[in-house]
C-alpha positions in Angstrom: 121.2 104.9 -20.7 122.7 107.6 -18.4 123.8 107.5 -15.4 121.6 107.0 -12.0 121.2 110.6 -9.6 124.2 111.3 -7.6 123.2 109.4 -3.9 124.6 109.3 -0.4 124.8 106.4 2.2 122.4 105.3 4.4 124.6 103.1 6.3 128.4 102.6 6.5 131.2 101.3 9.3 134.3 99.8 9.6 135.0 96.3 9.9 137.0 94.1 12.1 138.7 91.3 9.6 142.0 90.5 12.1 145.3 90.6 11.4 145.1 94.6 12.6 142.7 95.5 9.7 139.3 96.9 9.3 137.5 97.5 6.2 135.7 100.5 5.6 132.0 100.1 4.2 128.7 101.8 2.9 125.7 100.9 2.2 123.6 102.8 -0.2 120.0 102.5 -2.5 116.6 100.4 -1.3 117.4 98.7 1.9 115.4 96.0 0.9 116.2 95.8 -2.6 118.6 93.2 -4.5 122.4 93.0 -2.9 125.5 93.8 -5.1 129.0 94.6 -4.3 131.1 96.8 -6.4 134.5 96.0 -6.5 137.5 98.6 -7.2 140.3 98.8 -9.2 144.0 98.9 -8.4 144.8 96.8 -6.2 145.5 99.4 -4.3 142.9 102.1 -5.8 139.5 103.0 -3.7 135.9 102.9 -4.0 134.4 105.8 -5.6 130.7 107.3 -5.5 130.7 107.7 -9.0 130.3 103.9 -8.9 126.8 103.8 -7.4 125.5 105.9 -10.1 125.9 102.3 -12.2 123.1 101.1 -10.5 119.0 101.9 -10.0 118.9 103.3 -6.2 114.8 102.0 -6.2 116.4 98.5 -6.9 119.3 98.0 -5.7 121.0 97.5 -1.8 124.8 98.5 -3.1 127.4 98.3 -1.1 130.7 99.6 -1.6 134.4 99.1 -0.1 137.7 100.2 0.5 139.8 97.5 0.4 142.5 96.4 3.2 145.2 99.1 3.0 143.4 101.1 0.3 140.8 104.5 1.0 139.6 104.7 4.3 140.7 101.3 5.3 143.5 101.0 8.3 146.1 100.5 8.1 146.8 102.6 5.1 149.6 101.1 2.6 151.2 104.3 2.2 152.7 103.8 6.0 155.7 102.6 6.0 154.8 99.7 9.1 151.8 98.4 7.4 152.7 94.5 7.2 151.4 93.6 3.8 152.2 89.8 4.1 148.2 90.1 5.1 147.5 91.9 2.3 146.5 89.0 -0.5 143.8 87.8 -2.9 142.8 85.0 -0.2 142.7 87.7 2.6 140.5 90.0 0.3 138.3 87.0 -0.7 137.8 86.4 3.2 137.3 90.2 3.9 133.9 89.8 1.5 133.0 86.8 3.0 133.0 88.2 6.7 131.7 91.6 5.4 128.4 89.7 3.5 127.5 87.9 6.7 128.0 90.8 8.8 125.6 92.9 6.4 123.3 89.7 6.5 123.3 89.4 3.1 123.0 85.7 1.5 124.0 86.4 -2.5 124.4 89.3 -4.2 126.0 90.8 -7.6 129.4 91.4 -8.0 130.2 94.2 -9.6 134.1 94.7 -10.6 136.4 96.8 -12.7 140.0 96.1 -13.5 142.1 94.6 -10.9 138.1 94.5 -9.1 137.2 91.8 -12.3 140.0 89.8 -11.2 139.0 89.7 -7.6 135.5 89.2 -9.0 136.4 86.2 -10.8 138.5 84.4 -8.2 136.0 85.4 -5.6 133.0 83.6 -8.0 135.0 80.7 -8.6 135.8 79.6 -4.7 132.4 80.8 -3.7 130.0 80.6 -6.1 126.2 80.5 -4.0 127.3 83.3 -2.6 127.6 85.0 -6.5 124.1 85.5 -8.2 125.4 87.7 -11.3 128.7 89.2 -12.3 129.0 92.6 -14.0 132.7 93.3 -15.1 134.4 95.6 -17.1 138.1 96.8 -17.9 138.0 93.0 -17.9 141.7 91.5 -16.6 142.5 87.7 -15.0 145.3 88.5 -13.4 147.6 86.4 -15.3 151.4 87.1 -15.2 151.4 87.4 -19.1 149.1 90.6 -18.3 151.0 91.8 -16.3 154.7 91.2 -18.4 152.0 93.0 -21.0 151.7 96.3 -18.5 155.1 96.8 -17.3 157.3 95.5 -20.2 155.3 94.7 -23.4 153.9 98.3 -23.8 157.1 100.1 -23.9 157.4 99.7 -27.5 154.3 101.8 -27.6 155.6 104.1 -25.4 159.4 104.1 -25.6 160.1 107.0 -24.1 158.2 107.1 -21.0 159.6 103.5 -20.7 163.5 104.5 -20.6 162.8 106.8 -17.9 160.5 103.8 -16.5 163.4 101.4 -16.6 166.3 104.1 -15.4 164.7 104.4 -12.2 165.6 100.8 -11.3 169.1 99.7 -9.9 171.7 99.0 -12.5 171.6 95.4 -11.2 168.4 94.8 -11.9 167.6 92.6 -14.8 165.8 94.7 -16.8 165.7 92.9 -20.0 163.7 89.7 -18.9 163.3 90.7 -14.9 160.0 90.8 -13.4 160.0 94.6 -13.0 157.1 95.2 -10.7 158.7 93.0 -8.2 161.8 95.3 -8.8 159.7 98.4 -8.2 158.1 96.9 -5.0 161.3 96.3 -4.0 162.5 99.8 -4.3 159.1 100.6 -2.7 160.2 98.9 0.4 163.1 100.3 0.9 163.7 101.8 4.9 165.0 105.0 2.4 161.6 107.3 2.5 163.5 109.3 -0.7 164.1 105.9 -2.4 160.3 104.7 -1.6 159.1 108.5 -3.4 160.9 108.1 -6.4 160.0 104.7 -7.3 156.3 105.2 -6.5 156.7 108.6 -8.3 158.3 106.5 -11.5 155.9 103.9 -10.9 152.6 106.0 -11.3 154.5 108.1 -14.0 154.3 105.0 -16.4 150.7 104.3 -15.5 150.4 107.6 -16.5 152.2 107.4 -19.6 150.0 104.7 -21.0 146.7 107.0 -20.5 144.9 107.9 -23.3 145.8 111.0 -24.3 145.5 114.0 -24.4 146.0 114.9 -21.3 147.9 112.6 -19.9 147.4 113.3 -16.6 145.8 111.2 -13.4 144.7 113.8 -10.4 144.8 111.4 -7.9 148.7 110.2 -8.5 149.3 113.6 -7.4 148.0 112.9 -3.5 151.5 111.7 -1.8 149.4 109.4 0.2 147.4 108.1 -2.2 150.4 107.2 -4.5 152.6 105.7 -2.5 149.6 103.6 -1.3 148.5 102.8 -5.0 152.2 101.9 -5.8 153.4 100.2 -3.2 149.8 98.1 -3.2 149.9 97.2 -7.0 153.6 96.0 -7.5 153.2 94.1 -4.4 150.3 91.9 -6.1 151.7 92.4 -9.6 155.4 91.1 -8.8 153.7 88.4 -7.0 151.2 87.1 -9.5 148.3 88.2 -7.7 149.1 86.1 -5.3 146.9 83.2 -7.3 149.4 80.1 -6.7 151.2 78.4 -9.4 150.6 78.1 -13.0 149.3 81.7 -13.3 151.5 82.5 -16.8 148.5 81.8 -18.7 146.1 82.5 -16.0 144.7 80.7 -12.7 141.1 82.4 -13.1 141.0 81.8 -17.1 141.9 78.3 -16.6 139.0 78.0 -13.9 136.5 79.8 -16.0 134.6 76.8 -16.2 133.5 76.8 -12.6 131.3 79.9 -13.6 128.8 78.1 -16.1 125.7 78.6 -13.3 126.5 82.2 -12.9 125.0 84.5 -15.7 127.5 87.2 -16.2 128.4 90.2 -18.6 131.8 92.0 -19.6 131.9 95.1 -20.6 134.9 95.7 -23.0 136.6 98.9 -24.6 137.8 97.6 -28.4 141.6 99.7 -27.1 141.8 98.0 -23.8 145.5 96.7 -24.1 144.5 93.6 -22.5 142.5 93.1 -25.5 146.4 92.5 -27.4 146.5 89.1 -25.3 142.6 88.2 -26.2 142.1 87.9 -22.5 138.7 88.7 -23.0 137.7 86.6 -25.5 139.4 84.2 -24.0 137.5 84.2 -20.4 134.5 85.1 -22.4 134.2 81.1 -24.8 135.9 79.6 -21.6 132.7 81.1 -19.3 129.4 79.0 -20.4 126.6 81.0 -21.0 128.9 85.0 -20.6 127.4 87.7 -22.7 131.0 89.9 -24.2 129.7 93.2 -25.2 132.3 95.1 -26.8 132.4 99.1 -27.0 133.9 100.9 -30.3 137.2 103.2 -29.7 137.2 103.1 -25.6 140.0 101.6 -23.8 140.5 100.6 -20.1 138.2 103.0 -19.0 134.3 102.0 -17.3 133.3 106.0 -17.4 133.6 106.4 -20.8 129.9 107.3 -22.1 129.4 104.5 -23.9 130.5 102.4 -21.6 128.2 103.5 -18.9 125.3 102.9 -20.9 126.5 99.4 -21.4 126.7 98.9 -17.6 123.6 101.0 -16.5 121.5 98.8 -18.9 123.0 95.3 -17.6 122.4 95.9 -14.0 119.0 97.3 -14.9 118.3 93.6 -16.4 119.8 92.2 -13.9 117.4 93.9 -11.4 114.6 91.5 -12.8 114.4 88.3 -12.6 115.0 85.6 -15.1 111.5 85.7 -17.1 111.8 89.4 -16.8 109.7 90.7 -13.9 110.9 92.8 -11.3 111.5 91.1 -8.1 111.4 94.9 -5.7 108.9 96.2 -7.3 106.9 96.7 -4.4 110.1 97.7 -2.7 110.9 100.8 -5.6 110.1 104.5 -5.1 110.3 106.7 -7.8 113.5 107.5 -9.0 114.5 110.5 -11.5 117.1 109.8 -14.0 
């Protein structure tokens, strides 16, 4: 099923959620159709319009954010004076909460990709009436083994890209059994702008490396802003496991999984995700009660790959109806080309 028509806002702002931040929103679709959130990727990415093409405008209410310190949100990471200490899982988790009851909006579907499937998870499980479906893809947890998996495990796939990786760090560093995005973020946060540039330079350069290829190239790393945001943002919540508490080696949210069993869901997997090398998927998928896994041949981490898409466009167009299968907006839909 291809993609919905390219759309634009009806409705967007910036929200007040304390500790100096506000959150940039939109609003986009049927007004009075069914709520759903879409969640980015990162942490430390943005929202992207491509993303409400995933959904049926005649149906849908779909919102869309930056999160704090990413996009359009203020303070941007990429300053060197934004305090991050208020930059966490739990602070993100509240930024939804405050930004559903200012929209007036009592459940809607959660919609995440990557690092936006871990907050989708963790956001489920402490607040689950406020969840009526979750639609995920690129499908992480969050758990440190993932992340050991990103920054350490894969450089025997890419050994190369992951000597110049580890040169970058300080020769102190233990680089052998370290936690290397912490090393990175400390680099990162160096009062040394040159020092800050290189790492997050290095640090997107490895993300980089393990893209499918060819090319092996990622446009948006080449905005300053956005990768020193992206960087600092992403080892700051990688070296600190997410920021999910204790016990996260094998994973907080897989462990918790259970707490889903009255919230259909659906993940949407490549078969060359490298998360799929720790069964992570699997995993969350027998430990969720009632999860449908659908798995896509020869994509990895990647939700716009065609196949993908079709995936995703048909899942939210089921999810548009209700549980016996008739559409609860249909007197709400206009027509809508496809």
């Amino acid at each position: 099923m291809p993609l919905y028509p390219e759309i634009e806002p009806y409705d967007h702002g910036m929200l007040d959620v304390g500790d100096g931040n506000h959150v940039y929103w939109e609003v986009c679709g049927n007004s009075r159709g069914k709520p759903a959130v879409v969640l980015h990727g990162g942490p430390g990415s943005r929202s992207n319009p491509f993303f409400r093409r995933y959904f049926d405008p005649a149906a849908y209410r779909i919102v869309l954010l930056d999160q704090r310190g990413c996009g359009r949100s203020t303070p941007h990471a990429s300053a060197y004076d934004t305090d991050m200490s208020v930059n966490t899982t739990a602070h993100i988790i509240a930024d939804l909460e405050l930004l559903r009851a200012h929209l007036g909006i009592e459940r809607w579907l959660v919609w995440g990709v990557s690092w936006g499937s871990v907050l989708g998870l963790r956001y489920a499980q402490t607040h689950p009436g406020a969840v009526s479906e979750l639609v995920l893809t690129a499908v992480a947890t969050g758990a440190s083994r993932e992340v050991a998996l990103m920054t350490r495990g894969l450089g025997q796939f890419f050994p190369e890209a992951f000597e110049r990786f580890l040169a970058e760090l300080p020769e102190d560093e233990d680089k052998l059994e370290g936690n290397l995005a912490a090393a990175y973020n400390r680099l990162i946060e160096s009062p040394d702008p040159e020092i800050r540039a290189r790492a997050a330079r290095a640090w997107t350069d490895w993300e980089t490396a393990m893209a499918p290829a060819p090319p092996r190239s990622i446009p948006r790393y080449e905005d300053p802003v956005f990768r020193m945001g992206f960087a600092r943002t992403v080892t700051h919540y990688w070296g600190n496991d997410h920021f999910l508490g204790e016990g996260n080696e094998e994973g907080v949210v897989l462990r918790d999984a259970p707490r889903l069993k009255d919230i259909p869901g659906t993940l949407v997997q490549g078969s060359l995700d490298p998360g799929n090398l720790l069964g992570t998927v699997w995993r969350l998928h027998h430990a969720w009660p009632g999860s449908e896994l659908i798995m896509i041949d020869d994509v990895g981490h990647n939700a716009g790959a065609a196949d993908a898409v079709d995936a995703l466009v048909a899942t939210t167009d089921r999810y548009a109806t209700d549980g016996h299968g008739t559409d609860r907006h249909a007197t709400d839909r206009h027509a809508a080309s496809r």
